[in-house]
C-alpha positions in Angstrom: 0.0 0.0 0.0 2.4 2.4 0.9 4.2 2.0 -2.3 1.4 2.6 -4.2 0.8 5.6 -2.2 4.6 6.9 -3.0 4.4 5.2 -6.8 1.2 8.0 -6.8 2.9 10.8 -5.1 5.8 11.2 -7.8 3.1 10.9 -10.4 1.3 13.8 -9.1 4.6 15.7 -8.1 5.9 15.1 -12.2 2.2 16.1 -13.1 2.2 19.2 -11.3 5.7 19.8 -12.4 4.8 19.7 -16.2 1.8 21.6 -15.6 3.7 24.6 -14.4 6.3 24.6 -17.2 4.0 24.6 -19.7 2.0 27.4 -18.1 5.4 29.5 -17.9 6.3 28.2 -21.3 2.8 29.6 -22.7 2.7 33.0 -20.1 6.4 33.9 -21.5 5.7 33.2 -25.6 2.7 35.8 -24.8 -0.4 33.2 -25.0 -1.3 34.1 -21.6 -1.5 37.2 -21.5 2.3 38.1 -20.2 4.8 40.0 -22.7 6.5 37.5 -25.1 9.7 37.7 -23.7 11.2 35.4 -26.0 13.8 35.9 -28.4 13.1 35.8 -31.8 14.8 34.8 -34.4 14.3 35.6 -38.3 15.8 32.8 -40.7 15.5 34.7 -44.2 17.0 32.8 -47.5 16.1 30.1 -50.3 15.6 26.6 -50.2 18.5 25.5 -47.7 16.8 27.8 -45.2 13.3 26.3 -46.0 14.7 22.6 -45.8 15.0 21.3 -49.2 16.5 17.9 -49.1 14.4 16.7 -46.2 11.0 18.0 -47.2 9.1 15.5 -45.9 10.4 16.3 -42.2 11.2 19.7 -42.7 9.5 20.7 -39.1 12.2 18.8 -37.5 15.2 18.9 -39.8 15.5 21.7 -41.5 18.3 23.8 -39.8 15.7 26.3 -38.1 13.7 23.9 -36.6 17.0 21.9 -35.1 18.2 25.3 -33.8 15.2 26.1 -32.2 15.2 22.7 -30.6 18.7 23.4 -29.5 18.3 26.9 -28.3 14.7 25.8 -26.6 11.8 28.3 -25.3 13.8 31.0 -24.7 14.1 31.6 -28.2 11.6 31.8 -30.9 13.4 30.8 -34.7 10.9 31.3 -37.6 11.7 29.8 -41.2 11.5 32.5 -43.8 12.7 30.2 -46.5 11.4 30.5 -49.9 12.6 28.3 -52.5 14.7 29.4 -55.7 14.7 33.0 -54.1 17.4 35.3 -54.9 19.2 38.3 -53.5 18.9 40.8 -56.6 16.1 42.2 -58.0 17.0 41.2 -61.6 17.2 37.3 -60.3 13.9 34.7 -61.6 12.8 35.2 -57.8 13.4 37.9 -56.0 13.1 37.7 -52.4 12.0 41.3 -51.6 8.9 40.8 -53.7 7.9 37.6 -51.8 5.8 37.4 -49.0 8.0 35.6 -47.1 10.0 38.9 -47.3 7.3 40.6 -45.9 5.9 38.1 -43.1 10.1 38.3 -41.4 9.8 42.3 -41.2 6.4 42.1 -39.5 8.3 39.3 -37.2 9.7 42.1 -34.8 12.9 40.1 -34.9 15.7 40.4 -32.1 18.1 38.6 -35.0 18.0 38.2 -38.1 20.0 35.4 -39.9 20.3 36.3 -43.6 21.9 32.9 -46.5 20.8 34.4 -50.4 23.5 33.5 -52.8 23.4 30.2 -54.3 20.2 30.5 -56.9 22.2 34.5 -57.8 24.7 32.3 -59.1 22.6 30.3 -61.8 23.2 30.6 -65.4 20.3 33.0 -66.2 21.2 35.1 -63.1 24.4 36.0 -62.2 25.7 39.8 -61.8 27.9 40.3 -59.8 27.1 44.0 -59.2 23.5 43.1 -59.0 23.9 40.7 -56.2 25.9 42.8 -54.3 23.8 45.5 -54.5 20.2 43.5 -53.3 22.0 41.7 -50.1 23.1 45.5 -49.5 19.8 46.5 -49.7 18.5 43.9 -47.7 20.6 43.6 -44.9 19.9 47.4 -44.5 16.2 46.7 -44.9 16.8 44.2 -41.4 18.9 47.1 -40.2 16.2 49.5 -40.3 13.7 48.2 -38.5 12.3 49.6 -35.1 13.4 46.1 -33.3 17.0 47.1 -34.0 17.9 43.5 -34.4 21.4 41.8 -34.7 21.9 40.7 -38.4 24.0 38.1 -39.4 25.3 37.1 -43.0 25.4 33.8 -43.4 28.4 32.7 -46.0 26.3 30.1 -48.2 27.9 26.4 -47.8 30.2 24.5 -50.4 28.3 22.8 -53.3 29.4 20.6 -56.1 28.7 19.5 -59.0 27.0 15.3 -58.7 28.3 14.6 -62.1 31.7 16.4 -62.4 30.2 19.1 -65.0 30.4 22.5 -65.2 27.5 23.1 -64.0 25.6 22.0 -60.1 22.0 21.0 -60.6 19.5 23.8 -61.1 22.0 25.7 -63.0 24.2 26.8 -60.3 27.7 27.8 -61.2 29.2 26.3 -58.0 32.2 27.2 -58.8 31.0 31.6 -58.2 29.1 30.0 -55.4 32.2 28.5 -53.9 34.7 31.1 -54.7 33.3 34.9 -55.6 30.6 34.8 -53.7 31.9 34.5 -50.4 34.1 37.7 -51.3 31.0 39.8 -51.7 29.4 38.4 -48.9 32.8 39.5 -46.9 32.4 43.1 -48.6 28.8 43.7 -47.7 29.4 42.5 -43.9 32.0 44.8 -43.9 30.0 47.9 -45.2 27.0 47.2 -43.1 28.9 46.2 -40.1 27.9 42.7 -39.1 29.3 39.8 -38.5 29.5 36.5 -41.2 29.2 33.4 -40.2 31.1 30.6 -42.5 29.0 27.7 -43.7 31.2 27.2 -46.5 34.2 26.3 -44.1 32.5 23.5 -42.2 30.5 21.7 -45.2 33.7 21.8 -47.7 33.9 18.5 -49.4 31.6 16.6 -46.8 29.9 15.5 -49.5 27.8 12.7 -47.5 25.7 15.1 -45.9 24.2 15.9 -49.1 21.4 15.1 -51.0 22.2 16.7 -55.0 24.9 18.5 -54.2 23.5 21.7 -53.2 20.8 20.6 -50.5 21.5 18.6 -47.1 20.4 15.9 -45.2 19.3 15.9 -41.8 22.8 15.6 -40.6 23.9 18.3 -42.9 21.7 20.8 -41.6 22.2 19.9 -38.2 25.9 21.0 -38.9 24.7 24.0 -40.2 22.3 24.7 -37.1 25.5 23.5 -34.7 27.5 26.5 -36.4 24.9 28.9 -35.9 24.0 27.8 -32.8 27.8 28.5 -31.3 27.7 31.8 -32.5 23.9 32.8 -31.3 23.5 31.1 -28.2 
């Protein structure tokens, strides 16, 4: 009997335990009628933002979900990917006329993390001067906002080529993605004053932790949420 009364007691004592962090958890993200006091987090970019590679569980493995999981409820990390977007104006899709561009200003971010590159180098898009000039503009669009949040430019990771061409899939010139594109990145960071943070460095030639050469598996984008992760925390 008496163990059954003490089996019952932790029960209720775990119960009431849960009950309470889920009431702080809800009172401090604002459900409950408190101040979200959380910190949010704006992941803007293209498809290896959004999670291409691991559609089907993107909500766990795409790098924003694993670094919300890592950071936990302190922090709120919100995917703005969109797929095939670009960083110029001139590019097939340009992310300022998206609405996914629109949804991460209304965020109120606290930080912004900012990865456009890789599609700016396909064949029918690459200039140079063009790109330069719409991550400019963009990071200062971040800038600008009331929140005042803490942007970060995030150098886009190595890609290859799956069949030893020229050329990645989708068209990408991986070889601008790999090499000139990371100086402009370098130049903008510098002008705006914020900080990069390398994702070319720690994905060079891991080539298992891809899926075509360009997008990641779940281990793949757990490196890239591990990297981001040390820097953010």
């Amino acid at each position: 009997m008496e163990i059954i009364k003490g089996f019952l007691k932790r029960k209720v004592i775990i119960l009431l335990a849960a009950v309470v962090l889920v009431f702080f958890v809800l009172f401090n993200s604002g459900f409950l009628g408190g101040e979200d006091e959380r910190i949010t987090i704006a992941c803007v970019g293209d498809s290896l933002t959004y999670g291409s590679g691991v559609l089907k569980t993107r909500e766990m493995d795409s790098y924003p979900a694993q670094l919300q999981e890592k950071l936990g409820v302190s922090h709120n990390v919100l995917n703005f990917g969109l797929r095939k977007a670009t960083a110029s104006k001139e590019g097939d899709l340009p992310y300022v006329d998206s609405e996914e561009y629109k949804e991460s200003l209304k965020s109120n971010p606290d930080i912004v993390l900012l990865m456009l590159g890789t599609n700016d180098t396909k064949v029918t898009n690459w200039n140079a001067a063009n790109y330069e000039e719409g991550l400019k503009a963009l990071v200062q669009s971040y800038q600008d906002l009331p929140s005042h949040p803490t942007v970060y430019l995030l150098r886009s990771p190595y890609c290859y080529s799956t069949d030893g061409g020229e050329v990645a899939v989708y068209g990408v010139q991986y070889k601008i993605t790999n090499g000139e594109l990371g100086e402009i990145v370098k130049r903008v960071a510098s002008e705006t004053e914020v900080e990069v943070i390398d994702l070319y460095s720690p994905t060079q030639d891991k080539t298992e932790l891809y899926t075509d050469g360009i997008h990641f598996n779940a281990e793949g984008y757990k490196l890239i949420a591990d990297t981001i992760y040390d820097v953010v925390k």
